[in-house]
N, C-alpha and C positions, 0 to 999 in steps of 0.2 A: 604896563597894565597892573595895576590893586588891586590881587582877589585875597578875599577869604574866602576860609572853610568851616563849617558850622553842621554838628547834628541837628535835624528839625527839633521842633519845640512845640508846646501844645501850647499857644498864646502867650509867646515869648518876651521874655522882660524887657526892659528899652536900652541896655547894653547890646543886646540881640542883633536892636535894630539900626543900632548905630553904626556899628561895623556894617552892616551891610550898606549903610548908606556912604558910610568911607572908601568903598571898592567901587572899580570898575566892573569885577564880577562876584558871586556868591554861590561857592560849590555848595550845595546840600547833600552832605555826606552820611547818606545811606545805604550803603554797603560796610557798616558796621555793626558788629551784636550792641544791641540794645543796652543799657546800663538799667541793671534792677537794683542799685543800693537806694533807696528811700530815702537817703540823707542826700544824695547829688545828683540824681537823676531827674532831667525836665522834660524829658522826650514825649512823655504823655500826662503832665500833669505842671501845674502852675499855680501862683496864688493870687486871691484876687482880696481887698479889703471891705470887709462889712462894719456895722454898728459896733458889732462884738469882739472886731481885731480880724487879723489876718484870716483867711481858712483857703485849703487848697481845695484844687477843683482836679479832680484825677479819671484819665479816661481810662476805664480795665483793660487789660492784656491781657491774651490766651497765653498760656504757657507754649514755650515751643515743642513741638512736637519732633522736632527734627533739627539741626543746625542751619539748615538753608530758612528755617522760619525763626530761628532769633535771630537773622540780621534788622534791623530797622523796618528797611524798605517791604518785609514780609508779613512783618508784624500783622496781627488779627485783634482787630476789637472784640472784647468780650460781652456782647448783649447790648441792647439797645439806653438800658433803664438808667445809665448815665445822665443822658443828654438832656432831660426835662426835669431835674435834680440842676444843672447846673446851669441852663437859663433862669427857673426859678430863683435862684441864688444870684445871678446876675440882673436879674427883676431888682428882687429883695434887697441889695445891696444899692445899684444907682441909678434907680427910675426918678428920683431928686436931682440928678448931676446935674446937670445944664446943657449937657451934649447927649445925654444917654440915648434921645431918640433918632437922632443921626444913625448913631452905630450899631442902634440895637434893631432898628428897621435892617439892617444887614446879616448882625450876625440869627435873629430869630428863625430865617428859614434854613439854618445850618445843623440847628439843634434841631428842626422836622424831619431831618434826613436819616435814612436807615443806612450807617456806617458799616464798613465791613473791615476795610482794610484801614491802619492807622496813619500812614505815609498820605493817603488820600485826604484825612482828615487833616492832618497838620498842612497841606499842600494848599488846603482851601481856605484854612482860615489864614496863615501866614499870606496868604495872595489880598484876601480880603482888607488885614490889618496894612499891608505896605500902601494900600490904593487909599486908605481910611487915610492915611498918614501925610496923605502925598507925596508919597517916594516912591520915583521911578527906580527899577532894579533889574539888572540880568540875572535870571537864576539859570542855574545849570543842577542836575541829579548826576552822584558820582555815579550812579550806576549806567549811565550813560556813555559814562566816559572811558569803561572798559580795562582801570587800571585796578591791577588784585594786591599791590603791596602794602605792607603795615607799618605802622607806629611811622616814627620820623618820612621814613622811604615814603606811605602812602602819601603824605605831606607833599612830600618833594614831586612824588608823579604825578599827582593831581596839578601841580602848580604848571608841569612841564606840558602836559596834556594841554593847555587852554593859553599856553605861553606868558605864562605869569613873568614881570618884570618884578614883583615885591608883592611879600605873601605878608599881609594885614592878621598874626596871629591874634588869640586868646592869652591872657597873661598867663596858663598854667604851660603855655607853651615851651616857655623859659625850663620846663622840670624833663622835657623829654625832645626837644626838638636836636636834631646834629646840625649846627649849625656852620659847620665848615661844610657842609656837604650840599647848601644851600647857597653858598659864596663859591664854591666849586662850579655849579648848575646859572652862578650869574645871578642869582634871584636873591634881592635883599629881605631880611626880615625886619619887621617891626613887631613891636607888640602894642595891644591895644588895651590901655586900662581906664578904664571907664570911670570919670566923675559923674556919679550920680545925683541930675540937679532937685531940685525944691519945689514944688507946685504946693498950689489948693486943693485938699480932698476934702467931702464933703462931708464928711465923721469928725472934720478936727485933728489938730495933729496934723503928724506927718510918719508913715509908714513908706519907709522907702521901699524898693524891690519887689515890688509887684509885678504883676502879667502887666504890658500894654496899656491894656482896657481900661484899666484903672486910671490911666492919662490922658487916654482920649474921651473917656466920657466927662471927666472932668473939665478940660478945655480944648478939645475939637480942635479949630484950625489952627490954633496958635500950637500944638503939638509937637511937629516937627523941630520946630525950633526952639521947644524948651528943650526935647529929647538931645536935641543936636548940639546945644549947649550950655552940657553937663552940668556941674555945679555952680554958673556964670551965667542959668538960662533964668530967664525972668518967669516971673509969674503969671497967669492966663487970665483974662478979663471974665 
């Protein structure tokens, strides 16, 4: 069995989603402190492309109050005034797309919702964007899974917990993973590095690395299978 493991994502890019489409399963690894450096952190914020060039769309975070409230899964939204700032923005940018009313008839009663917790928020639009996508997917929450080890080990006991035959990493896996200790446990590793393919957006150009959204609004069902392949996927009617 192929799982990866992945922090949630706030409208996650389409390397994201590809991995999960290459697993039999997808641990959601929140039972980790949250990452605040603004240059690499996506947990609660992503970008999405307008007229004027890229701009991110960032949902606030309470500061922790305690260590059991920076792990992910605790995490607390800060205030509501986010969410009708970043529909409008997602109006403003691709109510021209060609698909935008597919997905926007879904995502609009997400942004009426009074969020509290931020795991709840990422749980529902990731579930939304894999169903948009049509990728079926097992998801599983680490915190479910009851295993409290860190760096490589939490790796390896996650994989052993759900009986992983080969753990589908992230290429920065390569900087930190023990990988004799993953050939010891029987469980092969791969890494997974993503070519990022080429579509139509409707600004022109080509901005790669965007949230999702930005592909689906752009061409809808032929999505998957641009997503799925990579630099070699054709373009959307």
């Amino acid at each position: 069995m192929i799982v990866s493991i992945s922090q949630p994502a706030y409208l996650p890019w389409l390397g994201y989603f590809d991995r999960i489409a290459r697993s039999d399963l997808h641990i959601v690894l929140d039972t980790v402190q949250m990452e605040r450096n603004t240059r690499t952190s996506f947990t609660n914020r992503n970008r999405v492309r307008t007229a004027c060039g890229p701009v991110w769309l960032t949902v606030p975070v309470k500061r922790p109050a305690s260590p059991d409230e920076a792990l992910i899964g605790n995490a607390l939204i800060d205030g509501p005034h986010w969410a009708r700032k970043h529909w409008q923005t997602l109006v403003q940018s691709y109510a021209r797309a060609p698909h935008f009313r597919d997905l926007g008839a879904r995502l609009e009663p997400v942004y009426r919702r009074d969020w509290q917790r931020l795991e709840a928020l990422l749980a529902e639009t990731t579930a939304l964007l894999l169903d948009a996508l049509g990728l079926g997917a097992r998801l599983v929450r680490s915190s479910d899974l009851g295993v409290r080890s860190r760096k490589s080990a939490l790796v390896l006991d996650l994989c052993r917990a759900v009986g992983a035959s080969c753990y589908l990493s992230g290429p920065f896996g390569r900087d930190y993973l023990d990988l004799g200790s993953f050939a010891g446990a029987g469980i092969e590793v791969r890494f997974h590095d993503y070519a990022h393919p080429v579509y139509p957006q409707i600004h022109g150009g080509f901005e790669p690395f965007m949230s999702v959204v930005d592909l689906v609004f752009n061409c809808g069902p032929a999505s998957l299978a641009i997503l799925r392949g990579g630099d070699h996927g054709k373009g959307c009617p």
